[in-house]
BADORO-958155 format. One record per residue (C-alpha): x, y, z. Coordinates in steps of 0.5 Angstrom, whole numbers. Example, Ala and Ser with C-alpha at 12.3 -4.5 7.8 and 13.67 -1.06 7.14 Angstrom:
BEGIN
NODE    c1    c2    c3
NODE    25    -9    16
NODE    27    -2    14
This chain:
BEGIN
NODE    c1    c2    c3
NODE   100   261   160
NODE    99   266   166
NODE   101   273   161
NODE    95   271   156
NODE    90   270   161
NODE    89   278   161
NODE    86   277   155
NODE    80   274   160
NODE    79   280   163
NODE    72   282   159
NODE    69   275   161
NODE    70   275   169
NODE    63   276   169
NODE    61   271   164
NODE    67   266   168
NODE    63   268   175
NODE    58   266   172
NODE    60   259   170
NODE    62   258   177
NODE    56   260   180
NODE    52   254   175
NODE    58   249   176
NODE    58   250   184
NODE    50   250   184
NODE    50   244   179
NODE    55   240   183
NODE    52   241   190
NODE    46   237   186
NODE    49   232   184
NODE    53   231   190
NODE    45   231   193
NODE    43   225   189
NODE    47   219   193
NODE    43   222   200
NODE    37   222   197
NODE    38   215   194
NODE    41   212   201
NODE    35   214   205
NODE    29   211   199
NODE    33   204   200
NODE    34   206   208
NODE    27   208   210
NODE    22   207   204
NODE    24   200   202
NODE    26   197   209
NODE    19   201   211
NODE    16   198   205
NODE    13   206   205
NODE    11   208   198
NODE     9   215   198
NODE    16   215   201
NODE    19   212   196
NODE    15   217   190
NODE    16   223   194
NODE    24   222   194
NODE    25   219   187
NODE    21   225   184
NODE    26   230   189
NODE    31   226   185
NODE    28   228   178
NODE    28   234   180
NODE    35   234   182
NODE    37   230   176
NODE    33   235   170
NODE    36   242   174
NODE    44   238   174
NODE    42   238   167
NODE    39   245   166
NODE    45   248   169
NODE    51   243   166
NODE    48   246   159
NODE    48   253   161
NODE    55   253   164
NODE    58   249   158
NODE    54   255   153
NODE    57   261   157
NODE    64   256   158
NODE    64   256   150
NODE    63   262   149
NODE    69   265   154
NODE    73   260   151
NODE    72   263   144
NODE    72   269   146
NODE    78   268   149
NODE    81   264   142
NODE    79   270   138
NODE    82   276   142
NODE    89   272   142
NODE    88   271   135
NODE    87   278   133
NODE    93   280   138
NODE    98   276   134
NODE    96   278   128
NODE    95   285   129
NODE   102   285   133
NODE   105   281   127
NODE   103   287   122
NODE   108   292   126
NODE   114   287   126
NODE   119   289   122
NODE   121   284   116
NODE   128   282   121
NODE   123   280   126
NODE   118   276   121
NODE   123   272   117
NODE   127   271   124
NODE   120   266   126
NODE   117   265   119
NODE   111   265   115
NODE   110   257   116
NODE   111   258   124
NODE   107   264   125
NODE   101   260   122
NODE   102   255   127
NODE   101   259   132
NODE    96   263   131
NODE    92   256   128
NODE    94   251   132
NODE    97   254   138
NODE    91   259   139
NODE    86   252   139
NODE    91   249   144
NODE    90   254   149
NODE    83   255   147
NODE    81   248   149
NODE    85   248   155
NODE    81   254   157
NODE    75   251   155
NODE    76   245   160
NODE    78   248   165
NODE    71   253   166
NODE    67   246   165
NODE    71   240   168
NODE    77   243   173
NODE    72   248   177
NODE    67   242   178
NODE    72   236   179
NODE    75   240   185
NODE    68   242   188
NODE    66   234   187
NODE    72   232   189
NODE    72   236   196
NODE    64   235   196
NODE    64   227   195
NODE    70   226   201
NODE    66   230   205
NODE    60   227   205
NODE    63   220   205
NODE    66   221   211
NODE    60   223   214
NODE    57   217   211
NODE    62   212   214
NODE    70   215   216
NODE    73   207   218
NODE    71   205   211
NODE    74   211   208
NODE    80   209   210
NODE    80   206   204
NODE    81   212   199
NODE    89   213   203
NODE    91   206   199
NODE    88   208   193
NODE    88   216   192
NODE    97   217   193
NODE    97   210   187
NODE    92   214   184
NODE    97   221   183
NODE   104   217   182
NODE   101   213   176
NODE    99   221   174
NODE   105   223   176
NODE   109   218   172
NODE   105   218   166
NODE   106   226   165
NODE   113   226   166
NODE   114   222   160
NODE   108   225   156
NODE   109   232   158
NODE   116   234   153
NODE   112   231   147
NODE   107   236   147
NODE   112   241   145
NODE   116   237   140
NODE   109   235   137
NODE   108   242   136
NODE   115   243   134
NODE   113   238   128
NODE   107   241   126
NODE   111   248   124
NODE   115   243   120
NODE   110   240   117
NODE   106   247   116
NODE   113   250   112
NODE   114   245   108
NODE   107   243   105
NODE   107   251   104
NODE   114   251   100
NODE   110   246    95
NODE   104   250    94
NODE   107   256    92
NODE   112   253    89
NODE   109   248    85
NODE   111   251    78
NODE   118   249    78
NODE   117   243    82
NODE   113   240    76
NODE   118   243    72
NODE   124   240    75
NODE   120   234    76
NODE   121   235    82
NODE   115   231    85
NODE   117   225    87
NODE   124   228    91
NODE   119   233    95
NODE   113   227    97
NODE   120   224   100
NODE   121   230   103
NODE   114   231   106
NODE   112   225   108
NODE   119   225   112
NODE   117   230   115
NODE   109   227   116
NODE   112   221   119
NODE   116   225   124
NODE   110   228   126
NODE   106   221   125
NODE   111   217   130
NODE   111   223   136
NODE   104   223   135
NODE   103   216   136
NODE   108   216   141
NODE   105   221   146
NODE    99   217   145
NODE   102   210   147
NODE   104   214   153
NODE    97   217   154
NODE    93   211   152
NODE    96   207   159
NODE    93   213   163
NODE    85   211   162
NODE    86   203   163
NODE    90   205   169
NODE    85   209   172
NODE    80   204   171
NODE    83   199   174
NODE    84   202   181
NODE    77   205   180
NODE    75   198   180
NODE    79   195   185
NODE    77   201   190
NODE    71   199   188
NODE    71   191   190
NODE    75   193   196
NODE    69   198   199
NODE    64   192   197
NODE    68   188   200
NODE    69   191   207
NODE    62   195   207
NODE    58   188   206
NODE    63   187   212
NODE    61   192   217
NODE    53   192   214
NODE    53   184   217
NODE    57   187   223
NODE    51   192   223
NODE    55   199   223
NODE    52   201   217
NODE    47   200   213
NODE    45   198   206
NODE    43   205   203
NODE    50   208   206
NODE    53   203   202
NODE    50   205   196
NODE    51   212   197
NODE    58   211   200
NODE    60   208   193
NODE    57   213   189
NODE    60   218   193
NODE    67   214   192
NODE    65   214   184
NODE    65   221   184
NODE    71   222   188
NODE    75   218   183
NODE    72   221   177
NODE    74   228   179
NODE    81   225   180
NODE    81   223   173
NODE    79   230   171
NODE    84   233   174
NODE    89   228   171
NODE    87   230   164
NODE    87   237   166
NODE    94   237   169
NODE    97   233   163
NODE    93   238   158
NODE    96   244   161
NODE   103   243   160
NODE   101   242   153
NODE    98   248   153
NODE   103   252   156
NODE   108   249   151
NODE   103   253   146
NODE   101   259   150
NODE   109   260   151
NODE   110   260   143
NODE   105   265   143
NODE   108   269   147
NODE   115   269   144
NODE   111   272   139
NODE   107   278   142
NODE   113   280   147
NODE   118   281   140
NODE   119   287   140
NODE   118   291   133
NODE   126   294   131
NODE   122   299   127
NODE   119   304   132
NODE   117   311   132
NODE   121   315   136
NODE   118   317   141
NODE   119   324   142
NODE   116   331   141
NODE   120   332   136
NODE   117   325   132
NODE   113   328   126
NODE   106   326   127
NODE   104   330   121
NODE   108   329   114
NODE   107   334   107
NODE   113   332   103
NODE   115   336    96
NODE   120   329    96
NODE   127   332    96
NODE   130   324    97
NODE   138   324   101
NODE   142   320   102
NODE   147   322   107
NODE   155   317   109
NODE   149   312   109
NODE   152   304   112
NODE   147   298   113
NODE   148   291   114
NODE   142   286   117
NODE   142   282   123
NODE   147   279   126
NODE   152   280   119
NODE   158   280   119
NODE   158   285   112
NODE   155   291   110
NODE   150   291   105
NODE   150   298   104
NODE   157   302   105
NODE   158   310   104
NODE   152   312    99
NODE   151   320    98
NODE   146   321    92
NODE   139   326    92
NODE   133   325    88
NODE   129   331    87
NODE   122   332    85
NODE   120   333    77
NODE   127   327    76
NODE   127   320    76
NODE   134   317    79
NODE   135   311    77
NODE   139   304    81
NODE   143   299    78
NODE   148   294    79
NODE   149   286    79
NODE   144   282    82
NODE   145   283    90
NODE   150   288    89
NODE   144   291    95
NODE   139   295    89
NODE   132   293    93
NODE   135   294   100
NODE   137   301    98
NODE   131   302    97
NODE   127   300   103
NODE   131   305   107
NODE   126   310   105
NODE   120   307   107
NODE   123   304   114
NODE   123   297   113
NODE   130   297   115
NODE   134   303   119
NODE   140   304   117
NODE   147   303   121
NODE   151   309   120
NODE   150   316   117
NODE   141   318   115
NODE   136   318   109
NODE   132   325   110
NODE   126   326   106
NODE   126   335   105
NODE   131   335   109
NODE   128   331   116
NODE   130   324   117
NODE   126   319   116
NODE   127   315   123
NODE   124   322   125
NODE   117   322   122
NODE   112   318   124
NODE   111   312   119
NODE   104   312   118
NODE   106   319   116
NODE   112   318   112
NODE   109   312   107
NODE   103   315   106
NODE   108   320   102
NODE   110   314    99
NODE   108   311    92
NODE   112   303    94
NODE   112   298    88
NODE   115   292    90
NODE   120   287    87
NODE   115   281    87
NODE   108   284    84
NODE   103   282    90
NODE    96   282    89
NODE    90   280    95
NODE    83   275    93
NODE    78   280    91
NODE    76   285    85
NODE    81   289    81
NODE    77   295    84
NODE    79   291    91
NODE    85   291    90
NODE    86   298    88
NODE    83   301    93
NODE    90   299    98
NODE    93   303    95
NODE    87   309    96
NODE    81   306   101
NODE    77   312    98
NODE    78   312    91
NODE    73   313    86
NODE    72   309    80
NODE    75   314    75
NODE    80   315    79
NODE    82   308    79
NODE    81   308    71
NODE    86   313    71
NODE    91   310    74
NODE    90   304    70
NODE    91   308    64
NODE    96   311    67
NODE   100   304    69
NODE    98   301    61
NODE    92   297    65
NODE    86   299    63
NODE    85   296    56
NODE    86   289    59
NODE    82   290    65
NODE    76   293    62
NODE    76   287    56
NODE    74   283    62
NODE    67   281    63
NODE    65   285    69
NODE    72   291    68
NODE    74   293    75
NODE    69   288    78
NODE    73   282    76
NODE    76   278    80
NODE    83   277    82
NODE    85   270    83
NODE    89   268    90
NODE    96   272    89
NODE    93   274    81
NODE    93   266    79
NODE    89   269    73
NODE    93   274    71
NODE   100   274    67
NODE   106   277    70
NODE   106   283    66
NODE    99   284    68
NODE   101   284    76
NODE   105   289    75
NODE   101   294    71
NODE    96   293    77
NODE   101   293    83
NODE   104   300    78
NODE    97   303    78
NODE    95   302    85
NODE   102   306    88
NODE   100   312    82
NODE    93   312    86
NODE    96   314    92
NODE    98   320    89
NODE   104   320    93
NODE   110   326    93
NODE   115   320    93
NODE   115   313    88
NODE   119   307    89
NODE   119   302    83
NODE   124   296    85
NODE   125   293    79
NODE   117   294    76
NODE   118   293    69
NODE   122   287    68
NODE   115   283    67
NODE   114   288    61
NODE   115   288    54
NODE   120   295    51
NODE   114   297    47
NODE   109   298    54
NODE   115   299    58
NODE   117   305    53
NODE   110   308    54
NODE   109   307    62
NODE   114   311    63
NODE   112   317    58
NODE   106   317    61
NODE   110   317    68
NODE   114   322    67
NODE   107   326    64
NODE   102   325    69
NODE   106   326    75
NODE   112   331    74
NODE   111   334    80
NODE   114   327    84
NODE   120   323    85
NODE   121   318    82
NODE   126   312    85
NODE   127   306    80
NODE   131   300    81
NODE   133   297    75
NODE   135   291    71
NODE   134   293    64
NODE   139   299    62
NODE   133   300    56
NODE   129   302    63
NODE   132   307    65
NODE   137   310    60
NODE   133   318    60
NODE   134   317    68
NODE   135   324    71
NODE   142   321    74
NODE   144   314    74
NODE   147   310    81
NODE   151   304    79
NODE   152   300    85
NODE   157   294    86
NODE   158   290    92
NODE   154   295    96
NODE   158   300    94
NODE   156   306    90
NODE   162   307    85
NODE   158   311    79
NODE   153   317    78
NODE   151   321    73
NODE   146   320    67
NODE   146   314    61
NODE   152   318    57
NODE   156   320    63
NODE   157   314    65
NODE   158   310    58
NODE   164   315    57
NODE   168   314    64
NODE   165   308    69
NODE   167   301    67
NODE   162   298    72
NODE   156   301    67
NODE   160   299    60
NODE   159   292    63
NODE   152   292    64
NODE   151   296    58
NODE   156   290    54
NODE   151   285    57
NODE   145   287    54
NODE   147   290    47
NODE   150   287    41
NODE   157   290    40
NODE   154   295    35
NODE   149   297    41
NODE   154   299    44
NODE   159   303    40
């Protein structure tokens, strides 16, 4: 908890403020039981009226500025409580953009929603209480004692029976209530994981008929989060009742032996009176503090799953050196050099001794068996993952060495699974090229085979585009996912298999225009379908992580057996002879 609280120090004003209109506001309210004593004590036993006016409108007055400043404190407590929200949610999310994908599938998505929702609000509202009830219950408390004391100390002796009951039924209820909260927490994301697995997934649940398995599956997991929910409240719910019956019984006790020593004559009938509402005040600042004391751990459970996000280190950083590229013009000569990689924590390389070179004006092509390691190829040169053992170099200098912002805007990347963001199709262009013209945006679109459907809509390059392109069929998403990486006129372009939604005739004629529009770059194309990448410039056939063929179609046709296979898989025996 305390390491987010640096997200507080451009409100310190705003917080000593609230300070400020808590202390003078709680002084107020702690004058209005004087003030009551001695209109009972002097006015009414005198009978004296104007007395009696003129106090009762000092207590109006006291009353209407407790108010005025109670509402200007909670406004500037809410708006740092906020403000503070706001900071750490722009934190996360701004730290989560720099994470490598190990770190972001090592958390999930599920979970980082989570904790930038639900764990955010949860510090939030602490925060908020804290500025509004756990300044003033302290002052209220020490103030109340004080002044009871001053009123009779014989008869608060009371308060040392009834304060140490008091915190022992706070201590216990917490410590029965305080592990809870983070399994509360642990069940959302639980919850959260799963009603996100179903919306996006729920095309194939209708088509499995699935349904009825997966409302099993979460409403498992609601009741999981239903019964610790209802369990921590069971435990919270004996906290008030429990209060309130040592309130009460504190309350009968002060009566009891005040009307004894008011008979005595050792205390008179005003102080009384003051005196209970003093011990009210001393109570209640209690039963905020409780509430306080047991909110804060719940917090510190959300604020600790913050924290184990914003301290994650990023796997992928720049070097910090002068020899660190922070400018990058690249002609787009790709190597590979004895390169091995294996994710975290694998026993296997994914990738083992790769050496080819890809050169501008040429297109090279990757093929192999689905997880031969294809993609993961792939994104190496953009450093989504580094690599363990040998280098990829980009005209000769290696890509850990070049700043990343640098080294990905010489980069053209279309990914494996088309992805699109709300908004028009001119929107979602500019990703690719954020100053980007109208016309540019449609010769890329003509480039991509795009430009027919896009302006066939109503409103052309205004369109909007559905979340993650609901309205659109999946050859379409390609085309436009082609389009926005052709707009970035990058020396470099990487197509993980970004054809495979196409049919042969735009497939066929996309990459005419490739070769065409943008001879002068490299081109590195991730393939399933031989029909794709049959001109390829060269040929790397991947198996099991190994590079075991190059050459072009008719190379390989002739000595590797690798690629034999994959050509018999897609033709008819007189495709192959």
């Amino acid at each position: 908890m305390r390491s987010i609280l640096k997200y507080l120090t451009q409100y310190r004003w705003f917080i000593v403020l609230v300070l400020i209109l808590t202390l003078l506001g709680s002084l107020l309210e702690l004058l209005l039981p004087t003030l009551m004593a001695q209109v009972v004590d002097i006015g009414i036993v005198n009978e004296d009226v104007p007395y009696m006016l003129q106090m009762g409108g000092w207590m109006l007055v006291c009353s209407i500025l407790a108010i005025l400043l109670s509402i200007t404190s909670s406004f500037f407590a809410t708006r740092v409580a906020l403000g503070f929200g706001k900071d750490i949610r722009k934190s996360l999310f701004v730290h989560v953009e720099k994470l490598s994908v190990e770190e972001y599938e090592r958390i999930g998505a599920a979970s980082l929603i989570t904790r930038t929702t639900n764990d955010v609000k949860q510090v939030q509202d602490v925060m908020n209480m804290m500025l509004r009830m756990m300044t003033r219950a302290p002052l209220m408390l020490i103030g109340g004692i004080i002044l009871a004391v001053s009123r009779d100390a014989g008869l608060s002796l009371i308060f040392l029976g009834a304060l140490p009951v008091l915190a022992i039924t706070i201590f216990f209820i917490s410590k029965k209530a305080i592990p809870l909260f983070s399994v509360l927490q642990q069940k959302t994301d639980r919850l959260n994981l799963i009603l996100r697995e179903n919306l996006n997934g729920i095309r194939v649940i209708r088509a499995f008929n699935r349904e009825e398995t997966e409302q099993k599956r979460f409403n498992s997991a609601n009741e999981e989060f239903r019964d610790t929910g209802i369990r921590v409240n069971q435990i919270m719910s004996f906290l008030f009742p429990l209060m309130m019956l040592i309130m009460n019984f504190t309350n009968v006790a002060i009566v009891w032996f005040g009307a004894i020593r008011i008979e005595q004559g050792l205390m008179e009938v005003g102080n009384l009176i003051a005196f209970i509402q003093y011990a009210m005040m001393i109570l209640m600042s209690l039963i905020m503090l409780s509430f306080g004391f047991i909110m804060i751990p719940r917090a510190q459970a959300s604020a600790k799953r913050i924290n184990e996000v914003l301290n994650m280190k990023p796997s992928i950083v720049d070097q910090d050196s002068n020899s660190t590229k922070k400018t990058f013009s690249s002609s787009g000569v790709v190597t590979f050099d004895s390169v091995n990689f294996r994710f975290e924590n694998a026993e296997k390389l994914v990738l083992e001794q790769i050496d080819f070179e890809a050169k501008p004006g040429k297109m090279t092509a990757i093929i192999g068996s689905t997880g031969s390691g294809k993609s993961t190829l792939l994104h190496l040169i953009p450093r989504f993952f580094d690599v363990e053992a040998g280098s990829v170099s980009i005209d000769g200098v290696d890509v850990r060495s070049i700043k990343q912002e640098a080294l990905r805007k010489q980069i053209g990347f279309v990914p494996q699974k088309a992805t699109l963001f709300t908004g028009t199709v001119a929107e979602n262009m500019r990703v690719g090229k954020k100053d980007a013209t109208d016309e540019e945006i449609k010769e890329a679109l003509k480039i991509a085979q795009a430009y027919d459907f896009v302006m066939e809509k109503e409103d052309g390059l205004n369109s909007v585009i559905d979340k993650s392109g609901a309205n659109l069929s999946g050859g379409q998403k390609q085309r436009l996912s082609i389009a926005r990486a052709i707009l970035r006129k990058a020396s470099i372009y990487l197509f993980d298999d970004s054809f495979s939604a196409l049919d042969y005739k735009t497939d066929a004629r996309l990459r005419k225009e490739l070769k065409t529009h943008l001879k002068n770059s490299t081109f590195i194309v991730v393939a399933q379908r031989v029909s794709s990448i049959k001109d390829a410039d060269q040929i790397i056939v991947i198996n099991e992580g190994k590079m075991v063929g190059k050459g072009t179609h008719e190379e390989l046709l002739v000595d590797n057996i690798i690629y034999q296979e994959i050509v018999r898989s897609q033709s008819s025996e007189e495709e192959s002879a």
